[in-house]
C-alpha positions, 0 to 999 in steps of 0.5 A: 531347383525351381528357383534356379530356372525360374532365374534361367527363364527371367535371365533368357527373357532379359536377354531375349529382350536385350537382344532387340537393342542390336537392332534399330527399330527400322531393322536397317543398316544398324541392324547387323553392326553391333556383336554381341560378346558373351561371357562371364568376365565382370569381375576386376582383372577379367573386366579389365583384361575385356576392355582391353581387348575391346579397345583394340577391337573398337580401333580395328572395326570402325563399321562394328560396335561391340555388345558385352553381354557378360553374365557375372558370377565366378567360373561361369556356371550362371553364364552356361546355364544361361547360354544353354537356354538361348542356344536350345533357343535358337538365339546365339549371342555373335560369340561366346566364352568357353573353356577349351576341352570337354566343356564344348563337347555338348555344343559341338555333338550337338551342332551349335557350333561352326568349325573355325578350320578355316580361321585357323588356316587363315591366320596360320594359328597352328604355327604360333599356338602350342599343340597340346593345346592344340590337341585339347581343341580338336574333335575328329579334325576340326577346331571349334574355338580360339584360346585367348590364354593359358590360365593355371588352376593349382596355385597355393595362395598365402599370406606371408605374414600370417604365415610368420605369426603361426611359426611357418617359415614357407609355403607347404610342399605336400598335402601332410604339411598342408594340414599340419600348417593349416593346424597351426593357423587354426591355433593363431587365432586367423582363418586357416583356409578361406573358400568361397561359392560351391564352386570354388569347393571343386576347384579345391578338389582337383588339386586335393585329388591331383596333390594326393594321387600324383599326375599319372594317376588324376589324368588315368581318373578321366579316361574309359578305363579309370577307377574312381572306387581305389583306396588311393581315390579314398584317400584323397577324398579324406584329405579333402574332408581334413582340408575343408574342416579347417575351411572359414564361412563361405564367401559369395564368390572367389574374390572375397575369398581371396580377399581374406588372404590380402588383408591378412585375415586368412593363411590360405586360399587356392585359386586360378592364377586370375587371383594375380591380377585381382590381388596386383592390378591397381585399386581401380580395377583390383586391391592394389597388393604388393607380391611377397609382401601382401601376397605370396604363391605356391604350387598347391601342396603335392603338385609341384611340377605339374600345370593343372591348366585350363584355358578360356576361348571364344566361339563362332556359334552356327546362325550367329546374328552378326557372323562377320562382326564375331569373326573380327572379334575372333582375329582380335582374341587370336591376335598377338595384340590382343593377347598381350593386351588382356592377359597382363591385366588378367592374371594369365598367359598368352595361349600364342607362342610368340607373345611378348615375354617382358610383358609377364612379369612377377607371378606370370613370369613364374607361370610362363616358366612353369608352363614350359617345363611342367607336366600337364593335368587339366582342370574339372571345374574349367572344363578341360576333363569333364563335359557339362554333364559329368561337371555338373554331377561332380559339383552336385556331389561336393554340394552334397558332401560339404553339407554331411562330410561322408566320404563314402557318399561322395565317392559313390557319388563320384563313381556313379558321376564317372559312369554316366558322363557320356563323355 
């Protein structure tokens, strides 16, 4: 834990001092044009979907110039303990990345950030974004961030070939085939399951619990009335623990977990739908992998018919630097334009509804298919159910768990988790 604010402290005084290079030395008229962008985008697919719209931004916005301070490191846990610091700070960035849902409820109660009502009304962004949606990003009336895409978080990634090799004619449709083909690869000889960084463990973990309790029952788990010590919440643990026995090393993140799968030496990998531009995008920006040959999906086993979505926005923070250079970067990110701009090249959908549809092809037509039709769950590890908080706790809880495989533990940890969320 020291070791990890002594990072926080070091990465808040690089930005602190990084801070000074949106400034001229004079503090004149260059001392306000740059916006400094935050967020977590440095890998290929979410890199190259940034620059896109950074593109575009740059032509709309000859007097602004565009500062990315993204912070790597999948899922964005470093980026948010990062921002946290600078906003206790009182030193916002222009604008920053979030999930859309619980994840900015601690900003909003706690004053961080301006309501963008008025943006809203501006563009008419209730007319072309879907009101689920909507809803999500709405706290007692007003909306606090523009989505930029639908991502789904419940794809079962797979190598065809090793799939073949291990006598597997298809991708699993249930948590018990799972584990039976998961049995198979292991005899093979590949990698059954890669994984990769502690996070990547809780990703797995909402779709265990969503492919083991059905729907009704994970959306009933986030509500004040839900029950995280049932015999079905224990069951669906223990298929976790059966799922990850079956797990290869670590890997330092998501990529080169689903890596593993592209080059053939692991089955399974589950996954955001962002693996899709990562395994389809050229070498350049991605691994060049063909679909249905290199690399083949699934809904992850027993959630068929349901979209575990999540959605990443952007924010217009209370005292920002340069308030109307993040505002221009919010109409880009809102734009029909900039949305079919980044999300073809990030593996994701366009949260708006009128985008153009022949853009998403392969993959990201399934998805948008899917979207439309499927019911709806939302993500733990992207922020849509769970506040900081009761994320945090979850993941300190898997940590725990991946290290000592106690089921009982873990759920108690889940229990307690749940009661002091304060969400």
């Amino acid at each position: 834990m020291a070791a990890v604010a002594v990072s926080v402290a070091g990465l808040l005084t690089l930005s602190a001092c990084g801070g000074g290079d949106k400034q001229d030395t004079a503090g004149g008229p260059a001392a306000h044009k740059k916006v400094e962008v935050f967020s977590w985008w440095t890998g290929p697919g979410e890199a190259d979907g940034l620059k896109a719209m950074r593109d575009i931004f740059a032509k709309e916005n000859s007097n602004f110039e565009f500062f990315d301070a993204a912070v790597a490191g999948g899922s964005g846990d470093q980026a948010r303990a990062l921002l946290s610091s600078k906003l206790q700070a009182n030193q916002p960035p222009d604008t920053f990345q979030g999930h859309a849902g619980a994840e900015l409820q601690g900003y909003i109660k706690s004053g961080k950030l301006e309501s963008l009502n008025f943006l809203y009304d501006e563009l008419k962004l209730k007319d072309v974004l879907p009101q689920q949606l909507i809803d999500q990003i709405t706290v007692e009336g007003q909306v606090y961030s523009v989505p930029v895409n639908i991502h789904r978080s419940n794809v079962l990634w797979f190598n065809p070939s090793v799939l073949k090799g291990a006598g597997i004619s298809g991708a699993p449709k249930t948590v018990e085939e799972f584990v039976a083909d998961l049995e198979k690869v292991k005899k093979s000889g590949k990698i059954p399951l890669s994984i990769g960084s502690q996070w990547t463990l809780v990703h797995l973990l909402e779709s265990v619990l969503l492919g083991s309790l059905g729907t009704d029952a994970y959306n009933a788990l986030w509500t004040a009335s839900s029950d995280w010590s049932n015999a079905n919440v224990t069951k669906a643990l223990d298929n976790f623990k059966t799922i990850l026995s079956y797990a290869g090393t670590p890997q330092d993140d998501w990529q080169p977990a689903a890596k593993q799968v592209a080059d053939g030496e692991a089955a399974f990998n589950i996954m955001g739908d962002w693996a899709y531009g990562y395994f389809h995008n050229p070498p350049e920006g991605g691994l060049g992998k063909e679909s249905k040959k290199d690399f083949d999906w699934a809904a992850s086993p027993g959630t068929d018919g349901t979209f575990m979505w999540l959605s990443d926005s952007f924010t217009l923070p209370k005292g920002a630097p340069n308030r109307d250079g993040a505002i221009a970067w919010l109409k880009v990110a809102a734009s029909k334009e900039g949305q079919d701009a980044f999300n073809p090249l990030k593996g994701s959908i366009p949260a708006r509804k009128d985008a153009d549809q022949s853009l998403y092809k392969d993959y990201l037509s399934w998805s948008l298919e899917q979207w439309a039709g499927d019911k709806l769950a939302g993500s733990i590890q992207h922020g849509v159910v769970a506040n900081d908080t009761w994320r945090t706790a979850i993941t300190d809880a898997v940590g725990l768990f991946q290290q000592d495989k106690d089921v009982a533990k873990l759920q108690q940890a889940l229990v307690a988790a749940a009661k002091n969320s304060g969400q």
